[in-house]
C-alpha positions as CSV (number, residue, x, y, z in Angstrom):
1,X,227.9,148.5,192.0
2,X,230.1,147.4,188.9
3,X,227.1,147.0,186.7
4,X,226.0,150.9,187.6
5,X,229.6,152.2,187.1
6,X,229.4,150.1,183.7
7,X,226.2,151.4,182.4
8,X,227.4,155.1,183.5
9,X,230.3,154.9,181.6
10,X,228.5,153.5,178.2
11,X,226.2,156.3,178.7
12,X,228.5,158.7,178.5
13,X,230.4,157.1,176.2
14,X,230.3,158.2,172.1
15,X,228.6,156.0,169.1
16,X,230.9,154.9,166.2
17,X,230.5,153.0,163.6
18,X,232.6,149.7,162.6
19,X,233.4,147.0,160.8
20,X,235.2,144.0,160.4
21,X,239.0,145.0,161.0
22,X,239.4,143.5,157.6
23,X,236.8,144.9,155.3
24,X,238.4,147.4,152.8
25,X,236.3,150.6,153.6
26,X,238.5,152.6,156.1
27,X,236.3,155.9,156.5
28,X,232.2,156.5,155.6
29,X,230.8,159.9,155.1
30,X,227.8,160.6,156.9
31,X,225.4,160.4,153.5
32,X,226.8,157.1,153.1
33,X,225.9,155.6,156.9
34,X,222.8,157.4,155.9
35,X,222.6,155.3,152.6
36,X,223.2,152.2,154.0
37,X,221.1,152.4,157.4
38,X,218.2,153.7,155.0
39,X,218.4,151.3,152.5
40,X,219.2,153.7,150.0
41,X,221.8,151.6,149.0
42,X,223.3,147.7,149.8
43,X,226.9,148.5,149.1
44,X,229.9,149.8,150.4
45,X,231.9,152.5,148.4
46,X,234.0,149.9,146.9
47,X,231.1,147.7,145.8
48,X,231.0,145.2,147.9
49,X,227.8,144.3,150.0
50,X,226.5,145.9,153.3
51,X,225.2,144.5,156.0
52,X,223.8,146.8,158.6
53,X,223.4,146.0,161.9
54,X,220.7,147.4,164.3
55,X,220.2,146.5,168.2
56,X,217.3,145.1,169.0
57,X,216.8,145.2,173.0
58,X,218.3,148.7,173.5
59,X,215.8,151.0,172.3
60,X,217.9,154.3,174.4
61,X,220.9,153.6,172.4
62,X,219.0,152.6,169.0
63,X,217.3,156.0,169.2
64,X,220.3,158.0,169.9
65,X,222.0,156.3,166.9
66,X,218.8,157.1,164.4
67,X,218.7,160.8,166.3
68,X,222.2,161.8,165.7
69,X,222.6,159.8,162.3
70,X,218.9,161.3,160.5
71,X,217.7,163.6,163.5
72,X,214.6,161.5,163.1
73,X,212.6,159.7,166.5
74,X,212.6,156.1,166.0
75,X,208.7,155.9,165.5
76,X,209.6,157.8,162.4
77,X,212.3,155.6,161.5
78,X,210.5,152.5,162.1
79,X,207.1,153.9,159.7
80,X,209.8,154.4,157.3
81,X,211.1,150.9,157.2
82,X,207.3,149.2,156.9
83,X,206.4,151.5,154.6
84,X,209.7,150.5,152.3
85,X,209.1,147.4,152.9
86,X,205.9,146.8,152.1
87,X,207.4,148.5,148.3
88,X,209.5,145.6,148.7
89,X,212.3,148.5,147.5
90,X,214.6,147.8,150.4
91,X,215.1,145.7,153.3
92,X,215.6,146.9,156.7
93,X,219.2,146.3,158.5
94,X,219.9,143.0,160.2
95,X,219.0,142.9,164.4
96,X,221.0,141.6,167.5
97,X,219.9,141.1,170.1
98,X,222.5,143.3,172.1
99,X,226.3,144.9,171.9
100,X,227.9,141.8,172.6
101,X,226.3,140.1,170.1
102,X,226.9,143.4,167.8
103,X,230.7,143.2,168.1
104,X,230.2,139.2,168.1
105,X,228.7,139.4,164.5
106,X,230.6,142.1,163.1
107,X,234.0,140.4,163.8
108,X,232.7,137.0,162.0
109,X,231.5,138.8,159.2
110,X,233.4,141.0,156.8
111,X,230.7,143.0,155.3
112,X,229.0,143.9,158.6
113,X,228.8,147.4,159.6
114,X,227.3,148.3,163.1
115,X,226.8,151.4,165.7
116,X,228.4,150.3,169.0
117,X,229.7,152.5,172.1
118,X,233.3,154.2,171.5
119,X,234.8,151.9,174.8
120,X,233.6,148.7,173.1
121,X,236.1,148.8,169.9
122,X,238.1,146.1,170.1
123,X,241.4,145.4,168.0
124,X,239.1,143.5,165.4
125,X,237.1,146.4,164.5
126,X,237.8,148.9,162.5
127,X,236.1,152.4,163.2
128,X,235.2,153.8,159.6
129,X,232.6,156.8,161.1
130,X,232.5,159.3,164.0
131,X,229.5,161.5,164.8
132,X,231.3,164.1,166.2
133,X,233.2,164.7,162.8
């Protein structure tokens, strides 16, 4: 019964993005989450490199982060990605396997940057984007 409450509640629950409570990038617009989930670009706003972070084993919550961030279905977003890299223009963002190991990686490295539910944010994150903003 926790496990139900649990899922419930991250359902309902908003995506945000974050980073390492230490990186120097407070707040993101949305063009530049767009940039850096889309490989327009590699970097941060103050130069320093970008590591974005996909989930790999939760495809509802994966296509509700591509759906509110590019309004795009993540078929789309995944032709995208083989398409660009096949150009070899661009790499595609790094995968964990799940949240836990989202927050886990994004609070051992600095230049992470990662969707995760609102209720996850711990105090070594650092939420630098809102959707409903």
């Amino acid at each position: 019964m926790g496990a139900l409450s649990f899922t419930n509640s991250v359902a309902s629950a908003e995506l945000v993005l974050v980073v390492h409570k230490n990186n120097p990038n407070s707040v993101l617009s949305r063009s530049q989450v767009i940039d850096l989930y889309m490989g327009k670009y590699i970097a941060f706003p103050d130069g320093s490199k970008a590591v974005p972070v996909d989930i790999e084993n939760d495809l509802e919550t994966r296509t509700k982060f591509y759906d509110s961030l590019v309004g795009m279905p993540l078929a789309r977003v995944n032709a995208y990605w083989s398409k660009v890299k096949f150009s070899g223009r661009a790499r595609p963002p790094t995968q964990q396997k799940d949240e836990k190991a989202i927050l886990d990686f994004v609070m051992e490295t600095e230049n992470a940057i990662a969707y995760v539910y609102e209720n996850s944010v711990t105090s070594d994150l650092k939420v630098v984007y809102r959707f409903d903003e």
